[in-house]
N, C-alpha and C positions, 0 to 999 in steps of 0.2 A: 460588490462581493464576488470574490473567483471562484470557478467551479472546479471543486476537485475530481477530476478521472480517475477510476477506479483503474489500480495498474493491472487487474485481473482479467478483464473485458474489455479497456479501453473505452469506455463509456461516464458520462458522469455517476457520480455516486448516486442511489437509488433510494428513494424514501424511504424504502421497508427493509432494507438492508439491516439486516440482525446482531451486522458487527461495527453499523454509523455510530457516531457519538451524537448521543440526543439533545446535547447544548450545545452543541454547533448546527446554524442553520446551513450554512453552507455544504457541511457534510464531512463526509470523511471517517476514518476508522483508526484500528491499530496498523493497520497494513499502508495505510497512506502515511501514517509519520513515519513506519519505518521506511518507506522509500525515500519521504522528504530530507531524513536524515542520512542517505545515501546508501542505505541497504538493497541490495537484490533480489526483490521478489520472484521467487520460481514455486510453480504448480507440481506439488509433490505426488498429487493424487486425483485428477480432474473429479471421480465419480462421487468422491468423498468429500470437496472440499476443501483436502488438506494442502496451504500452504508452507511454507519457509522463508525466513529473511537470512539472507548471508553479508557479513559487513565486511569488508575484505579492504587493506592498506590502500589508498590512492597508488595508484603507478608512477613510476617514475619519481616518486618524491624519494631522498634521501634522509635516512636519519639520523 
């Protein structure tokens, strides 16, 4: 089983994490598929919280 890193802390995903998925033991959130799926996690608001995913074209690819 891989551990998934929290892209928030760079740490593994945490038991008591409030935003894990609870049927996966390995871990993980909404914030880890949107990165898996190539989105840009940035910290909108450290005190609060509040993240954001940005999904933004591949570079360089032509369409």
């Amino acid at each position: 089983m891989r551990e998934i890193i929290c892209p928030l802390d760079g740490r593994p995903c945490e038991k008591d994490c409030p935003d894990r998925y609870r049927d996966q033991p390995e871990g993980g959130c909404w914030i880890t598929t949107a990165q898996e799926l190539g989105a840009q996690v940035i910290i909108l608001d450290e005190a609060s919280g509040t993240v954001g995913c940005i999904f933004h074209p591949k570079q360089g690819k032509e369409a």
